[in-house]
C-alpha positions as CSV (number, residue, x, y, z in Angstrom):
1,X,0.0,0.0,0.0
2,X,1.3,3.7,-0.6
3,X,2.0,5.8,1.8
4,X,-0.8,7.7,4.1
5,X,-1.0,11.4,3.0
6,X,-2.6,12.3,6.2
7,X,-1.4,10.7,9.3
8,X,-3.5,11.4,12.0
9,X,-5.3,9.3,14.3
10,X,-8.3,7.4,13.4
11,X,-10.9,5.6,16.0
12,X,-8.6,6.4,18.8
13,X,-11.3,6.1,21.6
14,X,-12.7,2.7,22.5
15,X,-16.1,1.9,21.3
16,X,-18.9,2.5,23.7
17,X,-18.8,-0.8,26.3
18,X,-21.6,0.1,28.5
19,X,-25.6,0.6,28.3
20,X,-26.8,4.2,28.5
21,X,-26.6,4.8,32.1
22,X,-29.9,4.2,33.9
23,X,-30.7,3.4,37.8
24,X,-28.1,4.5,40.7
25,X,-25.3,4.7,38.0
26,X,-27.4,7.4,36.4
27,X,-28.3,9.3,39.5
28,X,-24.8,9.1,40.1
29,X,-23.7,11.4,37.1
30,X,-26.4,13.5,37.5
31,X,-25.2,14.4,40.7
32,X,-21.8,15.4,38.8
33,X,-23.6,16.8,36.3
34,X,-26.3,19.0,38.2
35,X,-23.0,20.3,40.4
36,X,-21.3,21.6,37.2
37,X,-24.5,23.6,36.0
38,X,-23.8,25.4,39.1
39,X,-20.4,26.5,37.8
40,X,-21.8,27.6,34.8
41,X,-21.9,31.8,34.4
42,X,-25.1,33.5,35.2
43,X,-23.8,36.6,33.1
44,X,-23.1,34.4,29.9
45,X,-26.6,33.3,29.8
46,X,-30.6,34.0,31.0
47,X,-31.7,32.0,34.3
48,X,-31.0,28.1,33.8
49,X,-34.6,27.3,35.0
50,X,-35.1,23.8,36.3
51,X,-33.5,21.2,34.4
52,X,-35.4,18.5,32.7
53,X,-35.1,14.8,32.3
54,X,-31.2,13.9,31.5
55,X,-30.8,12.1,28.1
56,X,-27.5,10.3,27.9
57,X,-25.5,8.9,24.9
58,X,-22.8,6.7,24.7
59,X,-20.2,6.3,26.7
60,X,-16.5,6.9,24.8
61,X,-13.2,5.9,26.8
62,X,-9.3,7.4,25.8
63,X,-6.3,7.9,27.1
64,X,-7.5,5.9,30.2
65,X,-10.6,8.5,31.1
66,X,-14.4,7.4,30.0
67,X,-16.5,10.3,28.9
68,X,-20.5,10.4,29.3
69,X,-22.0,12.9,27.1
70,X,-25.3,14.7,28.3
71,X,-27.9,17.0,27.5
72,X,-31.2,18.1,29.1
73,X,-33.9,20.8,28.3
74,X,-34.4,23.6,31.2
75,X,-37.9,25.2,32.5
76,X,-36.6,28.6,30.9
77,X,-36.2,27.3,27.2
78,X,-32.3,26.8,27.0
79,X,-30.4,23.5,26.6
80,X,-27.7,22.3,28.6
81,X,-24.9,20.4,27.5
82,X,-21.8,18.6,29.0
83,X,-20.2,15.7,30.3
84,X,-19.2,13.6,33.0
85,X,-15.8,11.3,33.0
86,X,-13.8,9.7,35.5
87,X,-11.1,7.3,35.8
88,X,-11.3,3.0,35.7
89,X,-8.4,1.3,36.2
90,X,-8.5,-2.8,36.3
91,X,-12.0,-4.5,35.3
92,X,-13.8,-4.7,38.5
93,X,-12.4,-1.6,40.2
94,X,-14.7,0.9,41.1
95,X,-15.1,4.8,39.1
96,X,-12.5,7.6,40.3
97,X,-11.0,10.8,39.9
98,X,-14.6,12.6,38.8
99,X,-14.7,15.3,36.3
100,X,-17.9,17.1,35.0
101,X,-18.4,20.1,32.6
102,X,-21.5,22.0,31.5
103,X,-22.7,25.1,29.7
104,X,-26.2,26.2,28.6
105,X,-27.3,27.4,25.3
106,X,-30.2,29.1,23.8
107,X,-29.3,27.5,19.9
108,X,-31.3,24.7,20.4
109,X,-32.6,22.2,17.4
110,X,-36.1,23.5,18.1
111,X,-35.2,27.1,17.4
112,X,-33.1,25.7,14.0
113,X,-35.3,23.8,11.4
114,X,-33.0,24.0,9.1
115,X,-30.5,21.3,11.0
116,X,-30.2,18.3,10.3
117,X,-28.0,16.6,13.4
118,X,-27.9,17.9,16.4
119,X,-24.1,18.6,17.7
120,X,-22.6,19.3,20.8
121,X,-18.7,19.2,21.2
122,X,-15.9,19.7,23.9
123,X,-12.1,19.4,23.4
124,X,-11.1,16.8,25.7
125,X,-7.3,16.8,24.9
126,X,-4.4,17.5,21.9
127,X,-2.8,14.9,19.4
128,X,0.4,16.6,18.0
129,X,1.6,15.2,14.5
130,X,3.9,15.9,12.3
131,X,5.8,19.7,11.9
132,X,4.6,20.5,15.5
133,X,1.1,20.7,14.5
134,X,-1.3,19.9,16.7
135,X,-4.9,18.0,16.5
136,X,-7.6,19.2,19.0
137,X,-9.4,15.3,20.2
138,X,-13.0,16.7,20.7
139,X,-15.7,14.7,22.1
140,X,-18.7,15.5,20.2
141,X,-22.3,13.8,20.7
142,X,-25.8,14.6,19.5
143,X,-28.8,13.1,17.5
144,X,-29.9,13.0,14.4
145,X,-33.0,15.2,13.3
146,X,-34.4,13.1,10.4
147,X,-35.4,8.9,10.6
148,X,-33.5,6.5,8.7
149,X,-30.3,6.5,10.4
150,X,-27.7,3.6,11.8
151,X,-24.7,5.3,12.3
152,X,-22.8,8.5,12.4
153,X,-19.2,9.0,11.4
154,X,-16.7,11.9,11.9
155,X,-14.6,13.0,8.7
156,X,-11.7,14.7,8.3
157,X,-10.9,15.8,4.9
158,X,-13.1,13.3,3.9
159,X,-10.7,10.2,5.8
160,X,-13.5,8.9,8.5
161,X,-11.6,9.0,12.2
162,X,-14.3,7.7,13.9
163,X,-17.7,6.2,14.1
164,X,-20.6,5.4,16.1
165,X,-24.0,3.1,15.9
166,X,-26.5,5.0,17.1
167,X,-28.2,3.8,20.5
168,X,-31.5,5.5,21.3
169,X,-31.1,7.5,18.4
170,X,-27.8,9.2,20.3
171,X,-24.1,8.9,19.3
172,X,-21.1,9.9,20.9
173,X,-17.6,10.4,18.6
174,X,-13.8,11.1,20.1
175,X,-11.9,12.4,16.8
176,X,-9.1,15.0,16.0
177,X,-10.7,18.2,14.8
178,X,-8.9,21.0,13.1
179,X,-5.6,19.7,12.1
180,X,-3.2,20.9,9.4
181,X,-6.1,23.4,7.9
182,X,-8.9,20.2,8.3
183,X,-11.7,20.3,10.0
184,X,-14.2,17.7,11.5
185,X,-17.5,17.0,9.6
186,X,-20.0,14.5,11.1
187,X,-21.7,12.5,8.6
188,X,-25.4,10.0,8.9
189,X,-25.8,6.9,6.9
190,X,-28.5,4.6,6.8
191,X,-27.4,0.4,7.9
192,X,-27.1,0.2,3.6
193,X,-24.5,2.7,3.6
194,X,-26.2,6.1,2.1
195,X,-25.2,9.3,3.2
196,X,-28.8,10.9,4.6
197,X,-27.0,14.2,6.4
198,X,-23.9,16.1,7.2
199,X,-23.2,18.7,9.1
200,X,-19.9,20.9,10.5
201,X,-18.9,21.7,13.8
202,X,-18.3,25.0,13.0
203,X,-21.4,27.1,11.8
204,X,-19.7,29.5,9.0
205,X,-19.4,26.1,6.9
């Protein structure tokens, strides 16, 4: 085989290995969670409001952390999105080191007909290549806003870095976004293999 042109990582994260968190798991990241909205700055957006019923997508483990993706609807019409992690080191050992992040938005999917899959993202870390230049590893999650979907891929420059089947209709991805001028597209295909959406994480594109 020739050469790669772009070497950069590709389906670094492990695969999703657990159900969507239900039961005392799930109250236990929404404790996390609900303690990070209270970080999040009153002057950058209205009144929270009361949050709403948590939906979680899959989980996404690298570099030895496992992320949880989140998002929930608020009493006052905004969205809040984020993510819990922590630390699991051998296989029966229990959850450490807990991390959770969260910010609120007023761009929900509701408010934007014209969207197609629902994003959120967070840069979770920094892959440097070649020449010094450096990938940004984002998590990014969401849902798709049309039927017919199996799974979601992330793109750069057209080379697929990672993928997801969708579970509950949710997806959570752990790729290298803007990298040597390349940025991350996340594309939906049916389970035959047809593109049915795309969209950029960056809304100029």
């Amino acid at each position: 085989m020739p050469p790669e042109i772009r070497v950069v990582p590709r389906f670094a994260a492990e695969p999703s290995q657990e159900q969507l968190p239900y039961g005392r798991w799930a109250e236990r990241l929404q404790a996390e969670l609900l303690e990070a909205c209270l970080r999040i700055d009153p002057g950058e957006t209205e009144d929270l409001g009361d949050l709403g019923e948590i939906a979680w997508h899959p989980d996404r483990t690298w570099h030895g952390r496992t992320y949880v993706p989140a998002t929930a609807h608020t009493s006052s019409g905004l969205e809040v999105f984020g993510h819990v992690s922590y630390a699991r080191g051998e296989a029966d050992s229990e959850p450490s080191a807990f991390h959770a992040v969260a910010d609120a938005t007023s761009e929900t999917a509701e408010a934007n007909p014209d969207w197609t899959i629902d994003l959120c993202d967070e840069v979770v870390g920094a892959w440097r290549g070649e020449d010094g230049k450096v990938a940004a590893m984002t998590l990014v999650w969401g849902r798709p806003l049309m039927a017919g979907g199996a799974v979601v891929t992330g793109e750069l420059a057209d080379l697929a870095v990672d993928q997801c089947v969708l579970v509950d209709g949710r997806f959570t991805l752990l790729a290298p976004d803007d990298y040597r001028g390349d940025t991350l597209d996340v594309k939906l295909f049916s389970d035959r293999g047809a593109e049915l959406a795309r969209e950029s994480l960056y809304e100029d594109e």
